[in-house]
N, C-alpha and C positions, 0 to 999 in steps of 0.2 A: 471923608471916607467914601461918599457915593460919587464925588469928585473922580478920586482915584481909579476906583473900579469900572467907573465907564471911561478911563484914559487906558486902564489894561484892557478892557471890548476892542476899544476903536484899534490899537495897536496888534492887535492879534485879528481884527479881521482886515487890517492891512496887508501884512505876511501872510493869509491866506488866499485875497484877492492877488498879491503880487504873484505867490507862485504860481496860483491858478492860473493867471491870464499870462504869464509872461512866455514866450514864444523861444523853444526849444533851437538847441543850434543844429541846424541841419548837418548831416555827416552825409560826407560821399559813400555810396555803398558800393564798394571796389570790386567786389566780385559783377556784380552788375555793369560800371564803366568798362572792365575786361569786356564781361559778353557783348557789350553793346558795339564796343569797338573789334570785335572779331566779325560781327554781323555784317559792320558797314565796309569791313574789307576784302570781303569774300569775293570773288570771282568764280564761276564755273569753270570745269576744264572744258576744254576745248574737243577732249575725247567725248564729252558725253553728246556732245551733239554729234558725235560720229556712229555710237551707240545705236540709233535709229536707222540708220542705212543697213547696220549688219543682221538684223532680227527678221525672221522667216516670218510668214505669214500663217495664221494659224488652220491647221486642218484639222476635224472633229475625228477620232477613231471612228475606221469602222465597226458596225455593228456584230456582237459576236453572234454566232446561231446560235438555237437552243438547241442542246442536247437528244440525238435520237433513239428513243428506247428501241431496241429490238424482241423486248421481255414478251411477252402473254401472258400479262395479269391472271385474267379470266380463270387459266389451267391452274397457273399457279395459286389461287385462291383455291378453287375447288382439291389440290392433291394438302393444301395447307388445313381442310376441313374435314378431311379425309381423316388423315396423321394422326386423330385424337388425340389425348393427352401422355403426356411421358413420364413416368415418374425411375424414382434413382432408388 
C-alpha cells in the first residue's frame, strides 16, 4: 500500500517536472516578420532630400508697438468723481 502511493508521488511529479521544464514551441509572430521586413526594405525618396533646398530661412516677426493712448485719464477721473451716483 505505501509501495503504491509513493509510485502514484513519483509519477505525478514526473508530469509535473515534464510539463514544467519542457520548452515550449516557438511560433513565428507574423505581424512582427511583416514589420520587420517592411523595415529592411525601405528606401527614402529621393524628393526628400530635395526638401532642404526649397525651405526659406527663418525670419522672426517684427515687433508690434504698443498701443497709443490719446485719453487724459487725469480729467477723466476727476469728471468720473464729479458724476456722483445715478440711480433709476
Amino acid at each position: 500500500m505505501f509501495t503504491l502511493a509513493a509510485i502514484r508521488v513519483q509519477t505525478a511529479s514526473r508530469v509535473a517536472t515534464r510539463s514544467l521544464s519542457a520548452s515550449s514551441v516557438t511560433k513565428k509572430d507574423i505581424l512582427q516578420e511583416l514589420y520587420l521586413k517592411e523595415i529592411r526594405n525601405y528606401k527614402p525618396d529621393a524628393s526628400a532630400a530635395k526638401a532642404d533646398v526649397t525651405t526659406k530661412e527663418f525670419a522672426a516677426p517684427k515687433v508690434p508697438e504698443a498701443p497709443k493712448n490719446d485719453i487724459d485719464l487725469k480729467s477723466d477721473l476727476k469728471t468720473y468723481e464729479q458724476s456722483g451716483v445715478l440711480t433709476q
